[in-house]
Structure formats: structure tokens, C-alpha cells
VOVEX-681129 format. One line per field, with one value per residue (C-alpha): residue in one letter; x, y, z. Coordinates in nm, 4 decimals, always signed. Last residue first. Example, Ala and Ser with C-alpha at 12.3 -4.5 7.8 and 13.67 -1.06 7.14 Angstrom:
BEGIN
resn: (S | A)
px: (+1.3670 | +1.2300)
py: (-0.1060 | -0.4500)
pz: (+0.7140 | +0.7800)
END
This chain:
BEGIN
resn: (X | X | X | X | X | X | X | X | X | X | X | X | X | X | X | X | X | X | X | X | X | X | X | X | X | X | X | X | X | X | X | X | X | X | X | X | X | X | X | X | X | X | X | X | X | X | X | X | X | X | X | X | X | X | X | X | X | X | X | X | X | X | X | X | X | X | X | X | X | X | X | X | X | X | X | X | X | X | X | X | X | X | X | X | X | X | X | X | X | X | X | X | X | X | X | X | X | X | X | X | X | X | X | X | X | X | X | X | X | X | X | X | X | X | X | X | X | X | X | X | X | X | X | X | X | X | X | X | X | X | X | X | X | X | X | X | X | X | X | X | X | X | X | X | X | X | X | X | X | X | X | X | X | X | X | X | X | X | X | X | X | X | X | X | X | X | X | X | X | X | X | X | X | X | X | X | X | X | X | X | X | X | X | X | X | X | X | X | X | X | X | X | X | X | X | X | X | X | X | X | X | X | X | X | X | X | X | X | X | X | X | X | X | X | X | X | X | X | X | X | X | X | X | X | X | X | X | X | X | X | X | X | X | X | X | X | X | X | X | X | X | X | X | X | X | X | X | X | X | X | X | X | X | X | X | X | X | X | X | X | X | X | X | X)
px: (-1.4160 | -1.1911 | -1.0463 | -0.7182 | -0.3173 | -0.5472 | -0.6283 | -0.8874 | -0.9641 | -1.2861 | -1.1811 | -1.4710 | -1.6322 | -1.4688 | -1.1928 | -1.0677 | -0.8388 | -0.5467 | -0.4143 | -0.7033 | -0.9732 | -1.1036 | -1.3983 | -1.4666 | -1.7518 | -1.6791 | -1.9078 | -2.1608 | -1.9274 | -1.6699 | -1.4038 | -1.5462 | -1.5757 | -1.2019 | -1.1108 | -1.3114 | -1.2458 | -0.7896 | -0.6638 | -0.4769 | -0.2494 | -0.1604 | -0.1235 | +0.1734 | +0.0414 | -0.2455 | -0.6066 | -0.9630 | -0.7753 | -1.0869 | -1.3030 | -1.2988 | -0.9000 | -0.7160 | -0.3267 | -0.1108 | +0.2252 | +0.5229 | +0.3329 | +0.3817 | +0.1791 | -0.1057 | -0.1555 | -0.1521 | -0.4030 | -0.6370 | -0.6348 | -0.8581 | -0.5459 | -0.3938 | +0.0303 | +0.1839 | +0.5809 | +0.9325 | +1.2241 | +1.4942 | +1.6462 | +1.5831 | +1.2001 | +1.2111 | +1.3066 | +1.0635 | +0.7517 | +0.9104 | +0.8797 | +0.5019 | +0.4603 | +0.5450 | +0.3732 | +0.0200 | +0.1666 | +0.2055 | -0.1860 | -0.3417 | -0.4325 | -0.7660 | -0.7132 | -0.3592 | -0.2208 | -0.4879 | -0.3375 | +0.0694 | +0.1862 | +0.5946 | +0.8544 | +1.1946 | +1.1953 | +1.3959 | +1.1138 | +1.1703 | +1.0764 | +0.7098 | +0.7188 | +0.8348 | +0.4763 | +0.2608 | +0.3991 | +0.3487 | -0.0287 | -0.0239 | +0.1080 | -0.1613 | -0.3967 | -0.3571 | -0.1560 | -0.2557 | -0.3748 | -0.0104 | +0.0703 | +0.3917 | +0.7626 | +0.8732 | +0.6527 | +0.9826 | +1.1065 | +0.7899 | +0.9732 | +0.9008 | +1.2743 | +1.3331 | +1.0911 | +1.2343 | +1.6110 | +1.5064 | +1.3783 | +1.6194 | +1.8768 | +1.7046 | +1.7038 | +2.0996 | +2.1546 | +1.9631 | +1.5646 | +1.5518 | +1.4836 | +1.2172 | +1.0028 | +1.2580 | +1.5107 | +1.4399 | +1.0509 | +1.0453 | +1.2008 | +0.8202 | +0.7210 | +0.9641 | +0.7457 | +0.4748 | +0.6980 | +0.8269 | +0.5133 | +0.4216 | +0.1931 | -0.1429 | -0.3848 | -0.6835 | -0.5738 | -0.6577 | -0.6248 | -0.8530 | -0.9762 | -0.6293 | -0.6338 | -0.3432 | +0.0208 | +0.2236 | +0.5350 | +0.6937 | +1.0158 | +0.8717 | +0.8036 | +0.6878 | +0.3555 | +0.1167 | +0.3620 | +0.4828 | +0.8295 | +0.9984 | +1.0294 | +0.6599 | +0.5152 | +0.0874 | -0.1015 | -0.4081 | -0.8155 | -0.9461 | -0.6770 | -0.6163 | -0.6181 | -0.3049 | -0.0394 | +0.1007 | -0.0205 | -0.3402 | -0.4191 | -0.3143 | -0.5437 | -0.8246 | -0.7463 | -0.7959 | -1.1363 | -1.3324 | -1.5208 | -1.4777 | -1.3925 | -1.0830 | -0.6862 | -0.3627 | -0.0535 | +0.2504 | +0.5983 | +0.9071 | +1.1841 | +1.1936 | +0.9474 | +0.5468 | +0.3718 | +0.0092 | -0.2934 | -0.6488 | -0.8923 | -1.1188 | -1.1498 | -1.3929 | -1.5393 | -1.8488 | -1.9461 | -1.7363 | -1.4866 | -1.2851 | -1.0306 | -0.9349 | -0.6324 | -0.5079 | -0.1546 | +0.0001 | +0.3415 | +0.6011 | +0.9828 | +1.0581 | +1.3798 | +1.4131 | +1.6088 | +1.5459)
py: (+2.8104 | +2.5181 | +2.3557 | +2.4562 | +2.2437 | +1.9951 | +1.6615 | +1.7514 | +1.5447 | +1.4830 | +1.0987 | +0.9684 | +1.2466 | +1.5199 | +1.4759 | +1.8072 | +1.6826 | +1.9273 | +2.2769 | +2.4062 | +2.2075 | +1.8484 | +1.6959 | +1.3956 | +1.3194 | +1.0322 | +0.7903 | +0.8095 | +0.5504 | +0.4966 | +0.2485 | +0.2637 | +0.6275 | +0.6596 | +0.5020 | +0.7188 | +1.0765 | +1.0291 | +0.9514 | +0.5958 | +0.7075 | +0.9925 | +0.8234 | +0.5985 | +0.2129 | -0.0180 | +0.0391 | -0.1170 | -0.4538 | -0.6391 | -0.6269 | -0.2418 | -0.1702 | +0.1332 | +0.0107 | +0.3859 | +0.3594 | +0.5592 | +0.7410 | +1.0611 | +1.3248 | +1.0948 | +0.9064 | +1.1848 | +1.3566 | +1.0351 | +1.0094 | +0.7018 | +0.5519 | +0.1883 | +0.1568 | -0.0674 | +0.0401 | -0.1367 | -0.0315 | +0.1220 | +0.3036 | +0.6562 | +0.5412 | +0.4151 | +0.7337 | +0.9779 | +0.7562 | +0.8231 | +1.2023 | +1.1305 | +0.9041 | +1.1615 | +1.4125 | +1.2522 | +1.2426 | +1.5629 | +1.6589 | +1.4050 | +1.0827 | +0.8619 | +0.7100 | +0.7992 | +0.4348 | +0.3502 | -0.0544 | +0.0299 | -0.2766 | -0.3130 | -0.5107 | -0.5027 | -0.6198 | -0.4984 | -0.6274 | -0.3371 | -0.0925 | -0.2745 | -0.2428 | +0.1667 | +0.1563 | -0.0108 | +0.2699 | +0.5053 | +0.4348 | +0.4096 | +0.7666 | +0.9179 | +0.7430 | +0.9305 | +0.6630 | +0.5212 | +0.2098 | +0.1023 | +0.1285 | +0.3583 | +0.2738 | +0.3492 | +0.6921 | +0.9234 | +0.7049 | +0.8842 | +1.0485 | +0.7595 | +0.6958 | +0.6924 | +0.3938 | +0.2338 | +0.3238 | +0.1926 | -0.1157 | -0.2186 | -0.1197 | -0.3779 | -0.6155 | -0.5795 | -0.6110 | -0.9302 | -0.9814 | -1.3237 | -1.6362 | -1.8533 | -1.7363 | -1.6517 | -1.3295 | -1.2882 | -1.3493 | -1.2457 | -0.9017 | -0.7258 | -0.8212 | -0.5422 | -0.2885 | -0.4105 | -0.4514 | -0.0740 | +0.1235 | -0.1068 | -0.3883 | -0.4267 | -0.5739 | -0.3045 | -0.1735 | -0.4404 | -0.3969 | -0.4447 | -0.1083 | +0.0833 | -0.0605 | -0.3595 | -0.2359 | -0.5677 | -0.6125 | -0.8621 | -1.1018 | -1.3805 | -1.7174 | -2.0351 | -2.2132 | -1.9246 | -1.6366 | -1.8523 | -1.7307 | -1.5811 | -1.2385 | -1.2227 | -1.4947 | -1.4804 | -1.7674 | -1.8035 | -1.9071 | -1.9369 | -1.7637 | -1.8535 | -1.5126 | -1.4425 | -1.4850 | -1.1367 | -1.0730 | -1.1983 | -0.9821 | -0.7411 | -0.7581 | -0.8400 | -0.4614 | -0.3101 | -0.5207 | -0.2662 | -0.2516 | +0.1547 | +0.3078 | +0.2206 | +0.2697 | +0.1168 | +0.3267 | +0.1263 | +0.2924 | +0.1475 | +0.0152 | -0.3735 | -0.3571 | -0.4467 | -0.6614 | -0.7241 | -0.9529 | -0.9921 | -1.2192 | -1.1434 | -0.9792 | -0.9816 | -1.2724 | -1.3419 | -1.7379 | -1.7118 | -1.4463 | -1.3390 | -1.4434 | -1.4493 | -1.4066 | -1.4070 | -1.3805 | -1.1704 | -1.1114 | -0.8841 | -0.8657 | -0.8061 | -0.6700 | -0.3563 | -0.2256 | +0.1924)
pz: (-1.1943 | -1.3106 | -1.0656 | -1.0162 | -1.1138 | -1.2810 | -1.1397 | -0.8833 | -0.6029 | -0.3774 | -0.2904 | -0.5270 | -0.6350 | -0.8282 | -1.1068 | -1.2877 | -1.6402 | -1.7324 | -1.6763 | -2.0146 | -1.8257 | -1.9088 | -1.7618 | -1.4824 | -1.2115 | -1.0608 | -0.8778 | -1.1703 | -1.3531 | -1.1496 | -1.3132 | -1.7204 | -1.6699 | -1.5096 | -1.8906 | -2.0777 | -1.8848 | -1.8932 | -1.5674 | -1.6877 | -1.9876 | -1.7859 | -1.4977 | -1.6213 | -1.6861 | -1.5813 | -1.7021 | -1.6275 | -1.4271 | -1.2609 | -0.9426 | -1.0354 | -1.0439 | -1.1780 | -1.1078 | -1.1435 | -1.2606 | -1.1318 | -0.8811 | -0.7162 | -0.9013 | -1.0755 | -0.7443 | -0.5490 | -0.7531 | -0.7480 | -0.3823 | -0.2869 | -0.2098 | -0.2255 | -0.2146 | -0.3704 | -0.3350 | -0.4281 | -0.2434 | -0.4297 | -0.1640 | -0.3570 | -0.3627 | -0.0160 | +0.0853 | -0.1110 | -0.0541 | +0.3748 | +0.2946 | +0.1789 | +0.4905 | +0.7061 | +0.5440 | +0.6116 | +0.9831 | +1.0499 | +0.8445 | +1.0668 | +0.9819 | +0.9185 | +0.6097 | +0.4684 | +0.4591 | +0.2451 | +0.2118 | +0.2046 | +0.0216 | +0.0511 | -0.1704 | -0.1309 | +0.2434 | +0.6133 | +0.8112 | +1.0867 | +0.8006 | +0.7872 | +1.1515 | +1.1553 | +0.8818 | +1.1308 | +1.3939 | +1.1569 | +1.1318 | +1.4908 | +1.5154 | +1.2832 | +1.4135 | +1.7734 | +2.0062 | +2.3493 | +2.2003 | +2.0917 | +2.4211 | +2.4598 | +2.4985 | +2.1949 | +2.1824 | +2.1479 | +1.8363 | +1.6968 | +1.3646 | +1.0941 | +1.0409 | +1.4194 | +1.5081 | +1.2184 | +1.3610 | +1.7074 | +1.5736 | +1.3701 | +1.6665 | +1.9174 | +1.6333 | +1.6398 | +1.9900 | +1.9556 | +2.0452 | +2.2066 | +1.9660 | +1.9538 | +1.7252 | +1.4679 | +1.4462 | +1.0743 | +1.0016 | +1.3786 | +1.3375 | +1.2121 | +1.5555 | +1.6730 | +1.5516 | +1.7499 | +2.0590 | +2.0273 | +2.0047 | +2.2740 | +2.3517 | +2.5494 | +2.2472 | +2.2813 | +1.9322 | +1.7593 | +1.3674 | +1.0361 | +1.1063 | +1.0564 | +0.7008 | +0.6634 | +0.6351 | +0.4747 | +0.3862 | +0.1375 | +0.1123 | +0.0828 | +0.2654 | +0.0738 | -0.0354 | -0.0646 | -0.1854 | -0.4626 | -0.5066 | -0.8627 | -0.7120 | -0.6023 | -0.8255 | -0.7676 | -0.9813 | -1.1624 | -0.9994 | -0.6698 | -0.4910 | -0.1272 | +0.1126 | +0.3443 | +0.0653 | +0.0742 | -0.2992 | -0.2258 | +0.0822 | -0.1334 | -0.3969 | -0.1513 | +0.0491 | -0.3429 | -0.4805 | -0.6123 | -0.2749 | -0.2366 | -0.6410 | -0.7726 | -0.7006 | -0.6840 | -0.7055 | -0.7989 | -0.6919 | -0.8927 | -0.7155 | -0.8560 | -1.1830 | -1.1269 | -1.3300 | -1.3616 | -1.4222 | -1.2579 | -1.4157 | -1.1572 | -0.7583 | -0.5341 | -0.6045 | -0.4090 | -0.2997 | +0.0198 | +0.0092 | -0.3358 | -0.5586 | -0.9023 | -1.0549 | -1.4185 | -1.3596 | -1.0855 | -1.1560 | -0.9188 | -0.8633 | -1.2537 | -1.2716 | -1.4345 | -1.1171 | -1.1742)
END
């Protein structure tokens, strides 16, 4: 793994009118490791990464993604926002929306080029729905527009990626679909945020799990993070936590269970 820093967030705070949202925040993250950021609903995940992409002004500290201030210059980041935060009404295809993730690189005012044209294709292709290229993006199931977000992301060609719930609202086909694509941009060494409610996917496919509530509770492997004091301190009476002989059970928040059963 690169053990280059491509992420700092120092002491941040941020938030929507008077309400912070998020505070004191500060983290690292390593080029090609996987970050799985978690915490119970409003703990301040979707804010985080509005931060980090430079689409929300901090109040307080500073953001470096790969030495760059993400609020004064252009990085190289991708963004999936929450299904909700999108519309679907807009009349564009599977293919257009993907091939708005080309304009960082092709410019505004600039034709698609051969070569965009085979971005796209080959996004479209890595998420398996190159078949719905030419479909509105209202047409699709979630499943398929959530891939179609991700094909975009792809289409940006970045190092660093934030995946906000990226499994909300998808079928079983495409749930694997992003798993496989974890796999990929793990062996490509692309870096990965992703926010989940999914504490046993975090723990089993994560490098380093991010347990926020408004500010950092823990931040380092998951089995220094899922352990009953420090999810306590995140959930409270959200979570109900105890320890079995194959490893903590966690119930609640996400319905999950840490050990290999639940105990019975």
C-alpha cells in the first residue's frame, strides 16, 4: 500500500446555518487504503464529505487532499452523493451522466473525444449496465442509478473516491456490484471513503473504520474501533452491544452482528 498521505482534515468544523454538524474533526487517510465512515443517522457523515469535496465552507481548520485546498483549487476527488440528494426527472442518459464526470478533463467547451467516448463505455462496462447507455437516468431501478453514479465517478479517472451510503436502496445484484468494484479499486490503488450504516461490512472490508458522532469517537482498524465502550460513546441506546465466544454481536443501528452468529 502507497504510504503517502493523500488525505488531512485538521480540526474541522462545519455545519448549516447556526447548527454544526460536524467539530473538531481530524484524520488522515494513506493513498489506497479503504476508510469506512460510520455513526449513528445525523452524526455528521454526508457533511464530512461534502467538506472533503469542497462543496460546503468550513467554519473552523483546514481540509489538504493531496497537499491541495479543496475550496480554493481543483482536486482530484469523486463524489457519489445519497440517491435523495439527486434529480432523477433531469432527461439525460445512462451515458450523458456518466460522461459529465469527463468535463473536469475534457472542459466545458469541448466535444466528447474518441477517447471520452471510451471512458465512458469502459465505466459503464466496469459496473455491468453498459446495456442501459442509452437509457434515461429516471428509467433505472436504484440499483442501476446507483451504478450509474458510481460508472461517473470511474469516468473521473481520480485517486480519491467518497461513496456516501452507496448501498441504500439497492438490490441484492447491485449490492455485489459495488462489493466486486471495493475489490478493484483496492488492487488499483484507489483510495476509498465510503459511509455505511453496515457495521459488519465495515469491520470485514475496511482498512480503517472513521466512527463519527458530530466529532471523531475512534479512528483506526475495526478491531480497535468495534469494541462495547467505544460504540457506547457513538450510539448510546441506539446500539445494543455484548461479546460472544466468535466475537462482539451489534444490534440496532443498521441490524448487524459482528460475530460469525448471533448468539442464541
Amino acid at each position: 500500500m502507497n504510504r503517502c498521505e493523500v488525505l488531512r482534515v485538521e480540526e474541522v468544523t462545519a455545519g448549516y446555518d447556526n447548527t454544526a454538524a460536524l467539530e473538531r474533526v481530524s484524520f488522515s487517510v494513506f493513498g489506497g487504503e479503504q476508510v469506512a465512515v460510520v455513526g449513528p443517522n445525523g452524526a455528521g457523515k454526508s457533511t464530512l464529505f461534502k467538506v472533503i469535496a469542497g462543496l460546503l465552507p468550513l467554519r473552523v481548520g483546514r481540509v489538504r487532499v493531496m497537499g491541495c485546498d479543496p475550496h480554493r483549487e481543483p482536486v482530484e476527488i469523486s463524489y457519489v452523493t445519497q440517491q435523495g440528494e439527486v434529480d432523477f426527472s433531469f432527461p439525460v442518459t445512462a451515458a450523458d451522466v456518466v460522461m459529465m464526470g469527463r468535463i473536469g478533463r475534457m472542459g466545458w467547451l469541448r466535444w466528447p473525444s474518441r477517447q471520452d467516448r471510451e471512458v465512458v463505455r469502459r465505466a459503464l462496462a466496469q459496473v455491468g449496465i453498459q446495456d442501459l447507455a442509452d437509457r434515461q437516468i429516471g428509467e433505472l431501478s436504484g440499483g442501476q442509478q446507483q451504478r450509474v453514479f458510481i460508472a461517473r465517478a470511474l469516468a473521473q479517472e481520480a485517486e480519491i473516491l467518497l461513496m456516501d451510503e452507496p448501498f441504500a436502496g439497492v438490490d441484492a445484484t447491485s449490492e455485489q456490484a459495488i462489493l466486486d468494484l471495493l475489490e478493484r479499486f483496492k488492487e488499483g490503488g484507489i483510495t476509498i471513503l465510503l459511509s455505511t450504516h453496515d457495521l459488519n461490512l465495515a469491520a470485514d472490508r475496511f482498512d480503517r473504520v472513521l466512527l463519527l458522532n458530530r466529532e471523531v469517537i475512534a479512528y483506526g482498524p475495526p478491531q480497535e474501533v468495534f469494541c462495547p465502550d467505544v460504540l457506547h460513546r457513538a450510539y448510546g441506546g441506539q446500539l445494543a452491544v455484548w461479546e460472544h465466544e466468535r466475537g462482539l454481536v451489534m444490534l440496532g443501528d443498521g441490524h448487524c452482528s459482528m460475530g460469525e452468529e448471533v448468539a442464541r
